[in-house]
Structures are given as structure tokens and as C-alpha cells.
N, C-alpha and C positions, 0 to 999 in steps of 0.2 A: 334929329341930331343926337338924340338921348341913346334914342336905339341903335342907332351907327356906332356910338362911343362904346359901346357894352358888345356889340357884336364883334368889335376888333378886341377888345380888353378878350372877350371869350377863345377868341383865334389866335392869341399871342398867347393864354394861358394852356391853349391845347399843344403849341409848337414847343414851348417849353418844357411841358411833361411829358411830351414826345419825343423830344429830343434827350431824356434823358437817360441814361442805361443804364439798366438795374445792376448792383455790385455783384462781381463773378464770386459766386461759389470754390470753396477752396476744394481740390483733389483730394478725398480721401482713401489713403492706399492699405492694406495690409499686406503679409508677406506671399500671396498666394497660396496656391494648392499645394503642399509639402509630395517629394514624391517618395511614391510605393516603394523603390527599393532601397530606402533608410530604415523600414522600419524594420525592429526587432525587440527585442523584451528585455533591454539593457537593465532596464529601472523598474521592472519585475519585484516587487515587495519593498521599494524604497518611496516613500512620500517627498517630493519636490516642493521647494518652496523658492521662489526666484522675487529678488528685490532688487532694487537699481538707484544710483544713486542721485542726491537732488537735481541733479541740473538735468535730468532721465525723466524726472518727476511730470512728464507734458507730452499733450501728442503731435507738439512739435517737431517739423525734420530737420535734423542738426545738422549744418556741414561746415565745413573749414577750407579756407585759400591760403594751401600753405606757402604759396609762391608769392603772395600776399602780405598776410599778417596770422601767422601761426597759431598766435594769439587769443585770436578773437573767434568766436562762436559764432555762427550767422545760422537762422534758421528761414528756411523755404519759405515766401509769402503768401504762395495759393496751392503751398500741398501741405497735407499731415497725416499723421496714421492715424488707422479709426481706435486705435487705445495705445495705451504708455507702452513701452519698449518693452518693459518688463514682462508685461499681458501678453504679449506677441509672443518673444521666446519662450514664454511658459506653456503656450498653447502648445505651440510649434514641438518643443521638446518631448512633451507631455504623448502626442502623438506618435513620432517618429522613435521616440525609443520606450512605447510598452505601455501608451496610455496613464500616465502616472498621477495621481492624486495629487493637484497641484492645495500647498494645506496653508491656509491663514496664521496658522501659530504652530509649533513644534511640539509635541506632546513626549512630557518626558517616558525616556526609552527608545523613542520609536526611531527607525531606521527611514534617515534625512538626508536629504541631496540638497544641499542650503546652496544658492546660486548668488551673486553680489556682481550684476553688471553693471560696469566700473567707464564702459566707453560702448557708443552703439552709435555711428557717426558715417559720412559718406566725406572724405578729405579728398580734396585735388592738389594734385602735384604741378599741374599747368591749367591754364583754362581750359583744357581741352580732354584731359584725362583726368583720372583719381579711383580712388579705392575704397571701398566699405572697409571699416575697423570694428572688430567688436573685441571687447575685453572683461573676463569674467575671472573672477574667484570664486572656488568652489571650494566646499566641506562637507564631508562625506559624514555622516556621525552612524557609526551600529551600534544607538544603546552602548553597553557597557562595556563592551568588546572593543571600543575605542574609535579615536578620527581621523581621519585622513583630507590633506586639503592640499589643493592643486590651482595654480593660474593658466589660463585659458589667453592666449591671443591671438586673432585668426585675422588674416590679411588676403581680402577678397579683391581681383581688379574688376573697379568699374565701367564698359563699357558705353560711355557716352556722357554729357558735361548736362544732367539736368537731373528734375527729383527721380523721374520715373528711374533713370539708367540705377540711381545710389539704390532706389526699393528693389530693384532686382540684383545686386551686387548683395544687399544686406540679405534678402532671401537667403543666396546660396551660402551669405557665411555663417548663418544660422542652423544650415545642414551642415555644416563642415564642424561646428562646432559638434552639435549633436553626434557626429560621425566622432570626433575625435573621444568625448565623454564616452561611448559607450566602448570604445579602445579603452581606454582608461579602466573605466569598471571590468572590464574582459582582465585586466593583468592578474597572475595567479596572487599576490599579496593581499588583494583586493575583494577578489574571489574567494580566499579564507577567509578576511575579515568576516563576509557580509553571510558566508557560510556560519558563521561560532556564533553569530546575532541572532541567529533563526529571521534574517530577514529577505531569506529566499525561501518560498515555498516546498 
């Protein structure tokens, strides 16, 4: 009787730990492979320092239902980047325009690309469409030759209503970005400045 009792207790305790399924893993994305024909030597003698702002602060993926509640923030429950926004576009940028010394603190003089991403989000317009947002403020400092500062906002469309379509939406706005910064640095105003700094080679 004893042993009947304990052999069922044992087969009711194997059906329940059997039956129960282990908690899914969240997605973790970065922005992929940046491609070969971005890059150029935009930021050729300028040290990068890219920061973001607190609600940026996580490697949470943010989106918005604007057809919804504008409002409101909601972030992905089983995806996120493998580091903070900030990390991402720093790589990113760092690479595709000239390998740039991404720097923990500003060193007085030195010739600075100070970055302040301001929005880095995938918003839907319908349940079924939406668009990567990124929004950056930029200050250009040469040492004593003086600064220059510029806002950045780049409107990517997202094809398709889930995390993966916003990561690859954000990818391409992060080249676009890049692409547009290194226009920027290219304008002749720009191009004296960073010339009188000696912070081009």
C-alpha cells in the first residue's frame, strides 16, 4: 500500500515537472553588420563621445502606439538590444565614419563630436505599419577655434509590426544618420573650423 502510494506521489511529481516549460529567453538583437559603402574618414581626428538620455538608459526596445496612446512608452517583452542605445550608435558611427575614438570624458582642447541621443524608438502609425525615430543633438567643439551644434532627426519606415522589422528600421536610421553627420562635417564652414584646430591630420 505504502509503496503504491509513493509510486503514484512519484509519477504525479514527474508529470508536473514535466509538464512544465522552461521561461523563453528574450531576443537579443544589435544593429547588424553596418555596410562597406558608408564608410569614409568623416571623423578623421575628432574623438566621439555619444550619451543618451535617461529613459535611453536600458537595453530595453522602446515603441509607441500612436494610433493608441501617444503617450505612453511600452517596451518589447522577449526582445532587447545586447547594450544601451547609446553603445550601439557609438559603435556604429565609430566605424562607418573613420573608426573614431569613442572617449569617456572630453579632454580639455581636444577636438569633440559630443552626440546627446534625445529619441531612439520604433512608433506605429497603425497596427500594422510604423517607423524607426532617432533624434540626436550634436556639438562639434575644435578646441579653441570654437563650436558648432546641430539637431539630427532621421525618420526611417518600418517594414513590418514586430521587434525584429523596428531593429532593422533602426539599423538603416543609424546609417542615415551617419551618412547625413559626415555631410555635415564635409560643409566648407566646418571644414575651416576643424582645419584652424589642427584637428585634421
Amino acid at each position: 500500500m505504502i509503496r503504491a502510494w509513493a509510486l503514484s506521489l512519484s509519477c504525479l511529481l514527474a508529470a508536473c515537472v514535466g509538464g512544465m516549460s522552461p521561461r523563453a529567453q528574450s531576443t537579443r538583437f544589435d544593429l547588424g553588420p553596418p555596410p562597406a559603402t558608408l564608410e569614409n574618414k568623416a571623423l578623421a581626428g575628432i574623438r566621439l563621445d555619444v550619451r543618451a538620455a535617461s529613459w535611453l538608459d536600458s537595453t530595453a526596445m522602446s515603441y509607441r502606439l500612436l494610433y493608441a496612446d501617444p503617450a505612453e512608452r511600452r517596451s518589447y517583452r522577449d526582445s532587447r538590444w545586447v547594450a544601451q542605445p547609446a553603445e550601439l550608435v557609438a559603435m556604429r558611427l565609430g566605424r562607418l565614419l573613420g573608426g573614431a575614438f569613442v572617449a569617456d570624458e572630453a579632454q580639455p582642447g581636444a577636438c569633440l563630436l559630443h552626440a546627446q541621443l534625445d529619441e531612439f524608438i520604433h512608433d506605429y502609425d497603425t497596427p500594422g505599419s510604423g517607423r524607426a525615430i532617432i533624434e540626436a543633438r550634436l556639438l562639434l567643439s575644435a578646441g579653441r577655434s570654437g563650436r558648432v551644434s546641430r539637431a539630427f532627426h532621421i525618420d526611417q519606415p518600418a517594414h513590418g509590426a514586430n521587434a525584429a522589422a523596428g531593429v532593422h528600421a533602426l539599423g538603416l536610421a543609424t546609417d542615415r544618420l551617419a551618412r547625413d553627420i559626415a555631410a555635415w562635417l564635409a560643409e566648407p564652414e566646418l571644414v575651416a573650423l576643424l582645419g584652424s584646430a589642427g584637428c585634421r591630420g
